[in-house]
C-alpha positions as CSV (number, residue, x, y, z in Angstrom):
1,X,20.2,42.9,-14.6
2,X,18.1,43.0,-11.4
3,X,15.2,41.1,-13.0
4,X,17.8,37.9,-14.0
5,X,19.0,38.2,-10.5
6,X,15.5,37.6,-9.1
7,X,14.7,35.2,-11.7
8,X,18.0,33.1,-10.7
9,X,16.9,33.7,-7.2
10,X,13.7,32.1,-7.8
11,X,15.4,29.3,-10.3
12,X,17.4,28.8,-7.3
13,X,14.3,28.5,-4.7
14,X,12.4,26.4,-7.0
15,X,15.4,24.1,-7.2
16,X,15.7,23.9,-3.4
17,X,12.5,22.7,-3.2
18,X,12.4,20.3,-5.9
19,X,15.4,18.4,-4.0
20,X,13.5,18.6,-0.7
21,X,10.0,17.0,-1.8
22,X,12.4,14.3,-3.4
23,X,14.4,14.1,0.1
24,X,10.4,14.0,1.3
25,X,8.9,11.7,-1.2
26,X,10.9,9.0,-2.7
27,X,10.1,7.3,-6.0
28,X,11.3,4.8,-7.5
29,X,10.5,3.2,-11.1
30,X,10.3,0.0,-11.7
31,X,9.7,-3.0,-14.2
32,X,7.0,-5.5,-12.2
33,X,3.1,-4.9,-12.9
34,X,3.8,-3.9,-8.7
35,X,3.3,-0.8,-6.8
36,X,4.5,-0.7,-3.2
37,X,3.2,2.4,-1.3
38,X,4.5,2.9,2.3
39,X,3.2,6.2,3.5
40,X,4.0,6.0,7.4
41,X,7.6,4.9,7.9
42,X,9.5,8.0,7.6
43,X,10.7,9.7,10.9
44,X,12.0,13.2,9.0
45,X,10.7,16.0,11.0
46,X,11.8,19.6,8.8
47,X,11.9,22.7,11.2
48,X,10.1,24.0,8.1
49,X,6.8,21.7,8.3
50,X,4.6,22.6,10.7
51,X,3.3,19.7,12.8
52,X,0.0,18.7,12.6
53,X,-2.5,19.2,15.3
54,X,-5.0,16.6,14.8
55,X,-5.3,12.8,13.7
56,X,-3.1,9.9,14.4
57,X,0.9,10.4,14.1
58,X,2.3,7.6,15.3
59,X,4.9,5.6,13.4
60,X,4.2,2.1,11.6
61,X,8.3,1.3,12.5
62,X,10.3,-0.8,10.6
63,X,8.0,-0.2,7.4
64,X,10.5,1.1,5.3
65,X,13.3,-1.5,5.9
66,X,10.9,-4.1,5.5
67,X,9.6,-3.1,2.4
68,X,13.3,-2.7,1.1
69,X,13.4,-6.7,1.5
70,X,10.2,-7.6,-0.4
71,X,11.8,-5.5,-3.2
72,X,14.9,-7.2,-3.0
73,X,13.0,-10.6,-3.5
74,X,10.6,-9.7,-5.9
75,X,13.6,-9.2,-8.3
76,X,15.3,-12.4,-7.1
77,X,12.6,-14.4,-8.1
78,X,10.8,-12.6,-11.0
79,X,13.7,-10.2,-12.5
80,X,12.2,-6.8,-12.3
81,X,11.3,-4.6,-9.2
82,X,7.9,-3.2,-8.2
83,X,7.2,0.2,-8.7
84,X,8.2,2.4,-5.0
85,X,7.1,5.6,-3.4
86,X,7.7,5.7,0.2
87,X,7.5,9.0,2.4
88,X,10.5,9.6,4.4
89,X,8.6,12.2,6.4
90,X,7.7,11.6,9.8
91,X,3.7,11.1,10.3
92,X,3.4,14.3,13.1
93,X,4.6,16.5,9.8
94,X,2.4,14.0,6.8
95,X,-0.4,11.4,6.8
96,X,-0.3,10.2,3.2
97,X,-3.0,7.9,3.6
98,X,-5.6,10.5,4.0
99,X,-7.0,13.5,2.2
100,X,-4.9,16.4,1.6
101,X,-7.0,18.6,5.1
102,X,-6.1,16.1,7.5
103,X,-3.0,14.9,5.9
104,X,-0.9,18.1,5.5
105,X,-3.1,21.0,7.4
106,X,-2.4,23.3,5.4
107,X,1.4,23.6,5.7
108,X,2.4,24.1,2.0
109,X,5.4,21.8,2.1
110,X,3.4,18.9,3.1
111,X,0.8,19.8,0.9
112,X,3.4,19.7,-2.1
113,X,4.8,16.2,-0.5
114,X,1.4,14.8,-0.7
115,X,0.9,16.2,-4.4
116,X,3.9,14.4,-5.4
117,X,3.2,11.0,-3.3
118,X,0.1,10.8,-5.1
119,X,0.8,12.2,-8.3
120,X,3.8,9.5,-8.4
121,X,1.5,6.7,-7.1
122,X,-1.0,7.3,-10.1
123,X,1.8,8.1,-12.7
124,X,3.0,4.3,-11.5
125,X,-0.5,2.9,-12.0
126,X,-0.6,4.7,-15.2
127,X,3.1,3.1,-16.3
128,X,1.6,-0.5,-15.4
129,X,-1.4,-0.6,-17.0
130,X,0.0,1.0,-20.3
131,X,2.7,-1.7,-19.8
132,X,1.3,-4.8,-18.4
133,X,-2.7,-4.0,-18.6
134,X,-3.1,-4.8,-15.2
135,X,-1.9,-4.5,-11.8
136,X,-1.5,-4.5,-8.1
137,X,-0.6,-2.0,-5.6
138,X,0.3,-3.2,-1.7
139,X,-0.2,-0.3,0.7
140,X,2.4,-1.1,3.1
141,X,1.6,-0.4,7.0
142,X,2.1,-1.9,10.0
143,X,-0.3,-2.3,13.7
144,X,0.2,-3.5,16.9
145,X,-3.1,-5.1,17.3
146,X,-3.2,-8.1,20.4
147,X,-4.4,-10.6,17.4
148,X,-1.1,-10.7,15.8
149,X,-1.8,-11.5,12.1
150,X,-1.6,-10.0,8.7
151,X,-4.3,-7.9,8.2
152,X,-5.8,-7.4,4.4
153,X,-7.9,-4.4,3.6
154,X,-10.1,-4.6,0.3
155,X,-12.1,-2.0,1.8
156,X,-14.5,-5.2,3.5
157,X,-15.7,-3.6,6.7
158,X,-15.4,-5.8,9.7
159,X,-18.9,-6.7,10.2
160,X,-19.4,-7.5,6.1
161,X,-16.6,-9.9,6.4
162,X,-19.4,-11.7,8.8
163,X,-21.4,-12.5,5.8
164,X,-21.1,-16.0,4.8
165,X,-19.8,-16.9,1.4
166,X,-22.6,-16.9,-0.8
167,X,-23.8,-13.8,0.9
168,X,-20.6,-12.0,0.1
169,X,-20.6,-13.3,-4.1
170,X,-24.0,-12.1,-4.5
171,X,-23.6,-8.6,-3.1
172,X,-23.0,-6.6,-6.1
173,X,-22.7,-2.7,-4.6
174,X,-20.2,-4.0,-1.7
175,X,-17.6,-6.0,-4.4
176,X,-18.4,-2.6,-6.8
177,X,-16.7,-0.6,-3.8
178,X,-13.7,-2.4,-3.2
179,X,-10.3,-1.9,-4.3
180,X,-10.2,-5.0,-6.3
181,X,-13.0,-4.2,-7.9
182,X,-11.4,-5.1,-11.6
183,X,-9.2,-8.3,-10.0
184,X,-13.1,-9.7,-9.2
185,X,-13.7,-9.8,-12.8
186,X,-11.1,-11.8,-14.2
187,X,-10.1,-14.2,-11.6
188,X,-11.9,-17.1,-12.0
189,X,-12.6,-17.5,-8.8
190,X,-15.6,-16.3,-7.0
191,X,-15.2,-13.0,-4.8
192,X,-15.0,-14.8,-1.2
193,X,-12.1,-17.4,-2.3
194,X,-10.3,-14.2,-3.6
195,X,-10.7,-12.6,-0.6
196,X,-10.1,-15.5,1.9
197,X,-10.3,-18.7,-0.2
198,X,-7.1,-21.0,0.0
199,X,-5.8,-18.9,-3.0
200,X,-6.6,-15.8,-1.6
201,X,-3.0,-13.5,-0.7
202,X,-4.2,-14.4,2.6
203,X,-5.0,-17.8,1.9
204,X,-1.2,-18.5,0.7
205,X,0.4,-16.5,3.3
206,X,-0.9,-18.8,5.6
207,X,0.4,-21.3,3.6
208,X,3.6,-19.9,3.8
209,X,3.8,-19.5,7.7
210,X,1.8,-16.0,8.2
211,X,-1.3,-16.1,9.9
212,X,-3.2,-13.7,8.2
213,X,-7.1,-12.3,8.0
214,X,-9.6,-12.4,6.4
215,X,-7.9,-16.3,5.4
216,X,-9.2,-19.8,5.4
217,X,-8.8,-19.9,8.7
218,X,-10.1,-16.5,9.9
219,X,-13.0,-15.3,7.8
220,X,-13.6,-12.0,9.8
221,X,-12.3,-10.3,12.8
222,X,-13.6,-11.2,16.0
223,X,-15.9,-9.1,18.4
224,X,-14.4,-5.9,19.5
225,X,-10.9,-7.1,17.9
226,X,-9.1,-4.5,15.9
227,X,-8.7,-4.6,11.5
228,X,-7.6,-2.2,9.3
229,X,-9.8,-2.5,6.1
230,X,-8.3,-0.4,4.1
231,X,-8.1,4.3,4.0
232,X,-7.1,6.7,1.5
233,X,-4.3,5.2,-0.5
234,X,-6.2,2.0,-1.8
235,X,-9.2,3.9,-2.6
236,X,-7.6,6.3,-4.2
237,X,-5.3,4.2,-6.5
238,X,-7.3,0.7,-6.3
239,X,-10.0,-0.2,-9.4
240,X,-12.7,0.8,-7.3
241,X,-13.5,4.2,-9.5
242,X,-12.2,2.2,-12.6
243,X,-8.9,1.5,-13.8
244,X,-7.2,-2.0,-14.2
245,X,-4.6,-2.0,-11.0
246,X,-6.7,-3.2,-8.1
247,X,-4.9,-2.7,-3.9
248,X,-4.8,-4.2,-0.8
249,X,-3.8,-2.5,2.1
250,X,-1.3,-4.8,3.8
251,X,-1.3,-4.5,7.7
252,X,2.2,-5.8,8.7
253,X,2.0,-6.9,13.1
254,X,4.9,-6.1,14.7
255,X,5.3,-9.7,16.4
256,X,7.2,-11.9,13.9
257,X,7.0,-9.7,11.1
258,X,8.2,-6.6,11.6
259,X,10.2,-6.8,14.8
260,X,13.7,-8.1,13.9
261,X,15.5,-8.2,10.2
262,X,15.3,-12.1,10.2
263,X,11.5,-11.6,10.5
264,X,11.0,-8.8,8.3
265,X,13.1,-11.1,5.7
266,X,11.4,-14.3,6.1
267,X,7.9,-12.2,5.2
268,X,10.0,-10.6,2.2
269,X,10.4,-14.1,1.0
270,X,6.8,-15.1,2.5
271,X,5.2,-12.2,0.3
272,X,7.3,-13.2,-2.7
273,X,6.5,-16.2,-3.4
274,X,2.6,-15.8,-2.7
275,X,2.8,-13.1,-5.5
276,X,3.8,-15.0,-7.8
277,X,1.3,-17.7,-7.2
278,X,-1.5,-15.1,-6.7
279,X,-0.4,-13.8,-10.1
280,X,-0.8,-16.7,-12.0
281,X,-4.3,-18.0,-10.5
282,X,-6.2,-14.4,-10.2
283,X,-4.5,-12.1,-13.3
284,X,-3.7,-15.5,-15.5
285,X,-0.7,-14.5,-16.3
286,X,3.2,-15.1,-14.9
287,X,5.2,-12.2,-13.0
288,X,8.4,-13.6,-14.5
């Protein structure tokens, strides 16, 4: 008798715990050869997750909501939602987008959230590629940088986005590190117009009212300006260490984007649309 009471006691615990990382962590399948990742929108703080001592913890606000609204127009264009896993924990008590030391600290809770963030993410990446063969995954964040645009990580550094077009195709090693490592080989562009031709995701952005960068009309940041080129979650889950879904790490400003619903919706719509375009000219093949 006592050793089925401890085992129902520990049924019981492991339960508990199951529902909290999926209070923590939320996933969500879906039908779309799309993964949307949004690792620092959450603002739970657990009395039972220690806060971490070191690293950045702010909030990227209004993530969450936003990314609700590109889901919600994804399916009313194309009939199927992306793949979702979105962290609903605050960044002081998890960092997804870094590697398990820095982003849980040790605290076993938040080293089980990130476990299951992760393990989802790939599981989703799995699910697309058995499904569709290929794939992309938007890292969904947000900055407050004074150059107000969309900012596009491929893993580019800053001062390599310098390089002029020719400079950039003929690098081999630096397209062989990026997250779209795979996407480079079957677009039929070259590797700078998929990163900021016309018919790059920033390229049609633009066309679709978001200044974004790198684009036609910014090739690189400017000097001593601030751009996110992409952490953890891109290179973890993008094609550069093989794999056919390729990421971009999508850097959302607050300023007409993020700020008000009618903003975050219009970029919804914005995103939408250039997906399915994006789709169709780099993967050769419909979302629809």
């Amino acid at each position: 008798m006592r050793t089925l009471f401890f085992l129902f006691v520990f049924a019981a615990a492991l339960q508990a715990q199951t529902t909290e990382l999926e209070t923590y962590i939320e996933v969500r399948s879906g039908t779309l050869p799309i993964i949307l990742t949004v690792p620092h929108g959450g603002s739970l703080k657990p009395e039972n997750v220690l806060a971490r001592r070191y690293g950045v913890t702010g909030t990227d606000s209004n993530t969450i909501p936003l990314s609700e609204m590109i889901i919600e127009e994804l399916e009313k264009r194309y009939g199927g939602k992306p793949h979702t896993i979105i962290s609903r924990l605050h960044r002081t008590r998890l960092d997804p987008n870094r590697e398990l030391e820095e982003a849980a600290q040790g605290d076993p809770i938040a080293v089980a959230a990130w476990h299951r963030f992760h393990d989802s993410t790939q599981k989703a990446c799995d699910t697309v590629m058995k499904r569709s063969g290929m794939g992309l995954l938007l890292d969904i964040h947000g900055h407050r940088h004074l150059d107000q645009r969309v900012e596009l990580g491929y893993l580019i550094k800053g001062d390599m986005l310098k390089h002029s077009d020719p400079e950039l195709n003929a690098d081999a090693a630096l397209i062989a590190a990026t997250c779209i490592r795979d996407l480079d080989k079957r677009s039929p562009q070259s590797f700078a117009e998929l990163v900021r031709g016309p018919q790059s995701l920033g390229g049609l952005l633009e066309f679709n009212g978001f200044r974004c960068l790198p684009s036609p009309s910014k090739a690189n940041p400017t000097f001593m300006a601030g751009y996110f080129s992409g952490v953890y979650d891109v290179a973890a889950h993008g094609s550069r260490s093989g794999g056919t879904v390729s990421a971009i790490q999508v850097e959302c400003p607050w300023n007409n984007v993020r700020d008000v619903p009618e903003n975050q919706r219009r970029f919804a719509r914005a995103l939408a649309d250039s997906l399915g375009v994006y789709f169709e000219v780099h993967f050769g093949r419909k979302l629809k």
